[in-house]
C-alpha positions in Angstrom: 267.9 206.8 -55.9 265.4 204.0 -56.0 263.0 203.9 -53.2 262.8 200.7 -51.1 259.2 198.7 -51.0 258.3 195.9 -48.7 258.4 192.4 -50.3 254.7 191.8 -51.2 255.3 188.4 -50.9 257.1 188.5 -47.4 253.9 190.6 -46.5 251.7 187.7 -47.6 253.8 185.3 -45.7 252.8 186.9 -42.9 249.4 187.5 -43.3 249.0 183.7 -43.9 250.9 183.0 -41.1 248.4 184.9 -38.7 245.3 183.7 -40.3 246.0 180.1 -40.9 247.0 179.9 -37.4 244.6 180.6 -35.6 241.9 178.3 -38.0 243.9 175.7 -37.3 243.5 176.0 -33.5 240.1 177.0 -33.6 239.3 173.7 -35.8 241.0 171.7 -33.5 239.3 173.2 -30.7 235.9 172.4 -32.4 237.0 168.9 -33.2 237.9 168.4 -29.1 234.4 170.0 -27.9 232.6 167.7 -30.9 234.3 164.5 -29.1 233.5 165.6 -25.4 230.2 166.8 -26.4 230.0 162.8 -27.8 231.8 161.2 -24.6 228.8 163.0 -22.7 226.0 161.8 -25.0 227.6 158.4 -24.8 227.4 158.7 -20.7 223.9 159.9 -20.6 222.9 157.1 -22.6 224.7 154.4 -20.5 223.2 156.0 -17.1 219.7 156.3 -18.7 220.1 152.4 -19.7 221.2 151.8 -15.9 218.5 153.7 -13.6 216.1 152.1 -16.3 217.3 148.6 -14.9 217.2 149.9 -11.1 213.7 151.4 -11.9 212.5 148.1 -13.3 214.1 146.7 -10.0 212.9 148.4 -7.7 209.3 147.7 -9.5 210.1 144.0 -8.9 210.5 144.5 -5.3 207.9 146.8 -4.1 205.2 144.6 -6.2 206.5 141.1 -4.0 206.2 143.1 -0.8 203.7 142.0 1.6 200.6 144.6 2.3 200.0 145.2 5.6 196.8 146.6 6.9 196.1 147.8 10.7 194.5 150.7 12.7 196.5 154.3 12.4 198.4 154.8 15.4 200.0 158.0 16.0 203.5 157.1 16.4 204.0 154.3 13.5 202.8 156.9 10.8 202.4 161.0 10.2 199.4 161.7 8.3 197.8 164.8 8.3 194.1 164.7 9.1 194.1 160.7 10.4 194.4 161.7 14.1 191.6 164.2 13.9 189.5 161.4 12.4 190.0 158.9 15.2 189.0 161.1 18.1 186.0 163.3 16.1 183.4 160.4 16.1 182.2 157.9 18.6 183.8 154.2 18.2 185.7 155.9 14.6 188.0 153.2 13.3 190.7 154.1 10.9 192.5 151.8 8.8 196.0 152.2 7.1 196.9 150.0 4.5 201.1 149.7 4.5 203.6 148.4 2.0 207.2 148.4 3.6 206.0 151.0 6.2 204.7 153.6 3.9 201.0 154.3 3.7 199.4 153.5 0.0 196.0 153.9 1.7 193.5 153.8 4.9 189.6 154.0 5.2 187.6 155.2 8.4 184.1 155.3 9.3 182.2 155.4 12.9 179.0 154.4 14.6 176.4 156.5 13.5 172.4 157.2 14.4 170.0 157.5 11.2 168.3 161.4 11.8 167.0 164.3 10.2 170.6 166.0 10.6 172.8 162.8 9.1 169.8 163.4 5.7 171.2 167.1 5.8 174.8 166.1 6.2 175.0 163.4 3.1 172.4 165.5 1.5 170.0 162.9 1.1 166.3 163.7 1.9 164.5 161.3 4.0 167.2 158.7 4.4 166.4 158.0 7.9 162.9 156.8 6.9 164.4 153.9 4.8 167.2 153.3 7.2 166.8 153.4 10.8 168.5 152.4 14.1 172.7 152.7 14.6 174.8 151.5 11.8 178.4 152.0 11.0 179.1 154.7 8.5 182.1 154.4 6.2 183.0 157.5 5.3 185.9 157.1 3.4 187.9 154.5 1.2 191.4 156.4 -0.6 194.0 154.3 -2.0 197.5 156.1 -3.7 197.1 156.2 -7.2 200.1 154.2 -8.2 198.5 151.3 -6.3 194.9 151.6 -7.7 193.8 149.0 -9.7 195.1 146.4 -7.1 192.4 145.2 -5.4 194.0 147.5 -2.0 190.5 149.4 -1.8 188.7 145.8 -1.5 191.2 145.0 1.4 190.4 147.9 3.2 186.4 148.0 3.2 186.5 143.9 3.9 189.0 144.8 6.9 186.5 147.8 8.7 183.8 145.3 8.2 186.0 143.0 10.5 186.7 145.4 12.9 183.5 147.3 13.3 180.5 145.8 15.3 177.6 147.0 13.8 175.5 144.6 11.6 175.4 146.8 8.8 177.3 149.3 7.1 176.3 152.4 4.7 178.1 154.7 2.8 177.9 157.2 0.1 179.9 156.9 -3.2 179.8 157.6 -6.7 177.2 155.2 -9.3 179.3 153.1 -11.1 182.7 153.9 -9.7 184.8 151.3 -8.8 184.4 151.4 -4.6 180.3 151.2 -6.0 181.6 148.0 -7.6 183.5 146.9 -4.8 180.4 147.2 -2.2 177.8 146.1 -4.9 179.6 142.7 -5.6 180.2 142.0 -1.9 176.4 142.1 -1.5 175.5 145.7 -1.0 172.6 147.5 -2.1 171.1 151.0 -3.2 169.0 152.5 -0.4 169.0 156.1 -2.1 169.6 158.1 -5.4 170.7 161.6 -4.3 172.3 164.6 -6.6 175.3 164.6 -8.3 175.2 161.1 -9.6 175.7 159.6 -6.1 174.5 157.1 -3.7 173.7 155.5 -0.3 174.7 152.3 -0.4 174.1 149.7 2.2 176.1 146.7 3.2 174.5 144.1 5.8 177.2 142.0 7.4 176.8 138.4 7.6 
């Protein structure tokens, strides 16, 4: 009696069956992720294209809006430090320069009386001999850096000089930055070389 085999070729029918199969789905699986993976690339670049133009929008605007400069007051604006300043020194005066009620900069300063202890504090020796008597003391000028360069910083120190009474003003800065700039081409002078490549600076208001 013969002995029965399996058809070889029935067998390999099979085989096929259950490996061509399942390459078929897994290339048309590929195929679908390769053209969602596309679709997505195709979105990104179409919203990178749009919040480029609302970017370059919003640039337009906030350039044409109008600065504003006034004194800080507690309840227009929150800024950390700018209360302290206008209640720590006699006749202080803070400014806060404003573009569409947000705060790109502000400068303060107060009366102050040339002395020994004022040399100490700005850590120049002997200043009081060259400048004597009460002037106002600017003691800072800070402007946002994405509005440097705009001529905000000039706007501020010409604005204290409006609103402060004192017939001169001095400060302390560094040489050849651009506030010594600022204060040299409005008129100002060096009264004092001190360390660290700083000076005193005085402005006389006309």
């Amino acid at each position: 009696m013969t002995k029965s085999h399996p058809d070889i070729r029935n067998v390999g029918n099979v085989y096929e069956f259950f490996i061509t199969i399942p390459l078929g789905i897994y290339k048309n699986v590929a195929c679908l992720f390769s053209r969602i993976g596309a679709y997505f690339l195709d979105l990104s670049s179409y919203l990178c294209v749009i919040g480029s133009a609302i970017i370059k929008n919003l640039e337009l605007l906030t350039t044409n809006l109008p600065l504003v400069i006034r004194r800080f007051r507690k309840k227009s604006l929150k800024l950390v430090g700018l209360e302290y300043l206008t209640t720590s020194k006699p006749e202080a005066i803070c400014l806060v320069a404003e573009e569409a009620n947000r705060a790109v900069g502000f400068t303060w300063g107060y009366k102050e009386q040339a002395s020994q202890k004022l040399d100490r504090h700005l850590e120049a020796p002997g200043l009081h001999k060259r400048i004597s008597d009460i002037f106002f003391y600017m003691d800072e000028v800070a402007v946002m850096p994405a509005w440097q360069g705009k001529g905000i910083g000039k706007k501020l120190v010409e604005a204290i000089c409006r609103e402060q009474k004192q017939e001169r003003i001095l400060l302390r800065t560094l040489d050849g930055c651009p506030m010594f700039h600022i204060i040299k081409n409005m008129g100002g002078e060096i009264v004092q070389h001190i360390s660290k490549g700083r000076v005193i600076m005085v402005l006389y208001i006309k």
